[in-house]
C-alpha atoms as a printed R data frame, in Angstrom:
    type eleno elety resid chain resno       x       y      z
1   ATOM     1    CA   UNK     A     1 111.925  95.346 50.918
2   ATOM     2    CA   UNK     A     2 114.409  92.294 50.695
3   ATOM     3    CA   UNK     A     3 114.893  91.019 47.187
4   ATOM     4    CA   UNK     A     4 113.061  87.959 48.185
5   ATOM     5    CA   UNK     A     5 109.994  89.688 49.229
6   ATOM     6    CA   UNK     A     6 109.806  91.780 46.151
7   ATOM     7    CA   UNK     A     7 110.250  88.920 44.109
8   ATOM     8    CA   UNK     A     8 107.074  87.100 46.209
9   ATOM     9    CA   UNK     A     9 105.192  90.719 45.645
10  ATOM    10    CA   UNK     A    10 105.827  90.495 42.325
11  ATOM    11    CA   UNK     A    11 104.901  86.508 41.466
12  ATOM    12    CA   UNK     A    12 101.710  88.070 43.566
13  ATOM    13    CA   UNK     A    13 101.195  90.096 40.363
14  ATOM    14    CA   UNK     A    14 100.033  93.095 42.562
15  ATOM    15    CA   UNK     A    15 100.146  95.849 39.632
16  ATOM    16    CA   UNK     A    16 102.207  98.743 40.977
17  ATOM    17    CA   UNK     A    17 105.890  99.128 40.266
18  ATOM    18    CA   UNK     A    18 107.596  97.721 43.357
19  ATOM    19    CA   UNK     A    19 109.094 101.288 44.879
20  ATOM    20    CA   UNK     A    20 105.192 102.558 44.328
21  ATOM    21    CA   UNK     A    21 103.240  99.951 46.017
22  ATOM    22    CA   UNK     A    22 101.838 101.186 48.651
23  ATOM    23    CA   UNK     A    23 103.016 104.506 48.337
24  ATOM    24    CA   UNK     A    24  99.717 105.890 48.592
25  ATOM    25    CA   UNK     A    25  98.798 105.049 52.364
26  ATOM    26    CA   UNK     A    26 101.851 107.407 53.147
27  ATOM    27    CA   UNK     A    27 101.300 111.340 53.821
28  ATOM    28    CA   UNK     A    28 100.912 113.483 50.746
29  ATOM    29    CA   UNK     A    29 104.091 115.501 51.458
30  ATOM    30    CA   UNK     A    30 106.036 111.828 52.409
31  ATOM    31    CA   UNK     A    31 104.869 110.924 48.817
32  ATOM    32    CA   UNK     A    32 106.346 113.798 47.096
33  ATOM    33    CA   UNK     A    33 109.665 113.408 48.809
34  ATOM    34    CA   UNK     A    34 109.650 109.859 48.399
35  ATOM    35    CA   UNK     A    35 109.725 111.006 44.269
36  ATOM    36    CA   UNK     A    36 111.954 113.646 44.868
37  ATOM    37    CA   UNK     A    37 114.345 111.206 46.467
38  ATOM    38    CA   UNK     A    38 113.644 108.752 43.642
39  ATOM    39    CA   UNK     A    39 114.359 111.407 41.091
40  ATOM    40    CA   UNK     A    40 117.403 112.450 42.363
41  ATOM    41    CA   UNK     A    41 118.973 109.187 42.584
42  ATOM    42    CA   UNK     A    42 117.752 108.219 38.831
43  ATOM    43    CA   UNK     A    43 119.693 111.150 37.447
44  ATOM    44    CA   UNK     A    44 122.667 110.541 39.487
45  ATOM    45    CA   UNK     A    45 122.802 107.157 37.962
46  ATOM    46    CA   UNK     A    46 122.112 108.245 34.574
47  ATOM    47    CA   UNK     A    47 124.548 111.576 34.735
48  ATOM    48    CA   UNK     A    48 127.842 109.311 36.488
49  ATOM    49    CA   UNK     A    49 126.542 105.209 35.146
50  ATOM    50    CA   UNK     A    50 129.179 103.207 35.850
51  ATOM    51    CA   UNK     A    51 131.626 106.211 37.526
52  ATOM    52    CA   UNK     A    52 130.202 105.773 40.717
53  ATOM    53    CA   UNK     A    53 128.184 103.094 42.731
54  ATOM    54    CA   UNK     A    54 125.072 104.463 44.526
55  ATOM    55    CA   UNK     A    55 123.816 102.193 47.677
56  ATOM    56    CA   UNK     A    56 120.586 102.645 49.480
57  ATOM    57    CA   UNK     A    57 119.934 101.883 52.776
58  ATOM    58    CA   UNK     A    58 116.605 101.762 54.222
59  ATOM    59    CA   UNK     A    59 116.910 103.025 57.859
60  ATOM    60    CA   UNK     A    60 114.261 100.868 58.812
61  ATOM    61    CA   UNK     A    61 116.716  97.920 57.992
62  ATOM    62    CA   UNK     A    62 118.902  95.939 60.278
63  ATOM    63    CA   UNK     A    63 121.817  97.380 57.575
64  ATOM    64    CA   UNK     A    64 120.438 101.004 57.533
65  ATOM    65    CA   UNK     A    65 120.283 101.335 61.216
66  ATOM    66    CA   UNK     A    66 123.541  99.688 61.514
67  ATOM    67    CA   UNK     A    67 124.674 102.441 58.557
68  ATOM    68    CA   UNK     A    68 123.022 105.235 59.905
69  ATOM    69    CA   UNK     A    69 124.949 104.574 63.797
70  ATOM    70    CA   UNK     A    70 128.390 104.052 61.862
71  ATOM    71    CA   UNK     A    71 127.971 107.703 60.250
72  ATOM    72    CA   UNK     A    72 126.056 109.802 63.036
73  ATOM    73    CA   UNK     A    73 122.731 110.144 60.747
74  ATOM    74    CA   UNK     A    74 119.940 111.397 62.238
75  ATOM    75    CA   UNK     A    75 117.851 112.925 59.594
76  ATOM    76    CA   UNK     A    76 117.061 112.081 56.352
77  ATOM    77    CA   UNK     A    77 117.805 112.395 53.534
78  ATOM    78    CA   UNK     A    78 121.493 111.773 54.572
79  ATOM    79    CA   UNK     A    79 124.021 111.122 51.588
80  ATOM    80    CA   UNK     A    80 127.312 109.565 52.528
81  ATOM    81    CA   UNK     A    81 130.481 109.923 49.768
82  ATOM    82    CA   UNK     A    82 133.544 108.562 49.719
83  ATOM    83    CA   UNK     A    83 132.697 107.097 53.033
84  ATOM    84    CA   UNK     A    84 133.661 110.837 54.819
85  ATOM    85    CA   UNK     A    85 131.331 113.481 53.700
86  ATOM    86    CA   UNK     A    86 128.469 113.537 54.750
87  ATOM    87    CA   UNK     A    87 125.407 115.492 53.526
88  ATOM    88    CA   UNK     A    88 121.838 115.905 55.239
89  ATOM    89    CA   UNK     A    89 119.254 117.675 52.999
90  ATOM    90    CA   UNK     A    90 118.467 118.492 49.597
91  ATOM    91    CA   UNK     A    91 121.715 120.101 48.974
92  ATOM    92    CA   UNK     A    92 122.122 118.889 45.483
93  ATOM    93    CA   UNK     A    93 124.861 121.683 44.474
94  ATOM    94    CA   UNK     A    94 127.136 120.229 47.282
95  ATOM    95    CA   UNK     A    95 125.939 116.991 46.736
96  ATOM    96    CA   UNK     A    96 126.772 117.067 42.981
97  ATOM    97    CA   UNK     A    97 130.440 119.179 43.662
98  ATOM    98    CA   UNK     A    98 131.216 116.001 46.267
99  ATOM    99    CA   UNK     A    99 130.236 113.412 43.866
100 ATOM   100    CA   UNK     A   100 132.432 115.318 41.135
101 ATOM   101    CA   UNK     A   101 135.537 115.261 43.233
102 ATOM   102    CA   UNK     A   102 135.197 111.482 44.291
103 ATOM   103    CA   UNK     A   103 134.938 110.804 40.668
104 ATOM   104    CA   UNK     A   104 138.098 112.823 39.409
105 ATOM   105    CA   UNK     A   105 140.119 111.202 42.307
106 ATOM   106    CA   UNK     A   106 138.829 108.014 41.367
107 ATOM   107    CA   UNK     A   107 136.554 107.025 44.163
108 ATOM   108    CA   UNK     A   108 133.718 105.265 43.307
109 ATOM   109    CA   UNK     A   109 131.124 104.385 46.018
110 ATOM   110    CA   UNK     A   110 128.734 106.260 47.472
């Protein structure tokens, strides 16, 4: 959702935190990934802080389909480092082992 809509959502005073509204209308197993994904991304943030700059782009999005043409994705997850690699799954070893080198070379974007 664009920052203005989740700022009307949440004047609306609608109860859920904004990624979990309306979570629950999804498919059980969409659910659990959408937490897994969720997870994933908290402790990358928390492990690297201000090492690394995480983006999120919602394929649905005029930006995330733009995004997702630029770098071939097709599935999803898709993680995109240093602008080269790219990573489709749940990986998180080689996720982790790309992050770590973009870091010691001083990249910082992901």
């Amino acid at each position: 959702m664009c920052n203005t809509c989740e700022m009307m959502m949440a004047q609306a005073d609608l109860g859920q935190a904004p990624p979990e509204r309306g979570l629950d209308e999804y498919p059980p197993e969409w659910q659990e990934e959408f937490r897994r994904l969720s997870s994933l991304i908290f402790t990358l943030a928390e492990r690297y802080q201000n090492k690394v700059r995480i983006r999120i782009w919602d394929p649905r999005s005029l930006q995330g389909m733009l995004k997702s043409i630029r770098y071939g994705v097709r599935r999803y997850p898709t993680f995109i480092v240093n602008r080269h690699h790219k990573l489709t799954g749940w990986d998180t070893n080689s996720l982790e082992q790309h992050i770590q080198t973009a870091v010691e070379i001083g990249i910082s974007e992901l």
